[in-house]
C-alpha positions, 0 to 999 in steps of 0.5 A, spaced: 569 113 383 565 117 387 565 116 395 559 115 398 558 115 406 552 114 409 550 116 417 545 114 422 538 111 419 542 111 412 548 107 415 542 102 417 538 101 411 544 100 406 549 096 412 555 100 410 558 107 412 561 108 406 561 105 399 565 105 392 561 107 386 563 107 378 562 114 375 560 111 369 552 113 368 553 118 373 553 126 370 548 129 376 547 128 383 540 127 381 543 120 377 546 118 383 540 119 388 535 115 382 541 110 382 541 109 391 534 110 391 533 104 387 539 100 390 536 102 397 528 103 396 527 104 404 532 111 402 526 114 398 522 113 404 525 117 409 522 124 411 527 128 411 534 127 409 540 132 407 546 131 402 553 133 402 557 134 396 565 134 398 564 137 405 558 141 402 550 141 404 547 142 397 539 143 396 541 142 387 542 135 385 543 138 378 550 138 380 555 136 376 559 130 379 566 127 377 571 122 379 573 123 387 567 126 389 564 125 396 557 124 396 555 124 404 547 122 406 545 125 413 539 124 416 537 129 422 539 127 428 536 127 436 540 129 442 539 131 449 
């Protein structure tokens, strides 16, 4: 299982903070990016979005996954 955890507008689109998904089918970060962009089609549409790969910012998505992985979608954030 890879654990996904979803923060700010990625948190609203999929109404979850973080989810469970099988491994199966899932040899590359690019696989499970095309796996949540079709669950979630509104995720493809965000302008800019990082991604976290166990506690790691990562710009490669032919990264290999395997069980127990932590997958971290993060929008940009605002403040004052």
């Amino acid at each position: 299982m890879l654990t996904i955890l979803f923060f700010g507008i990625t948190k609203d689109i999929t109404q979850n903070a973080q989810i469970e998904v099988p491994l199966a089918g899932l040899a590359l970060l690019n696989d499970l990016k095309v796996f949540l962009y079709e669950k979630y089609p509104a995720l493809a549409n965000l302008k800019s979005l990082e991604w976290a790969h166990n506690e790691e910012y990562v710009h490669d998505f032919k990264i290999s996954l395997k069980a127990g992985d932590c997958i971290a979608l993060i929008p940009p954030v605002s403040g004052g």
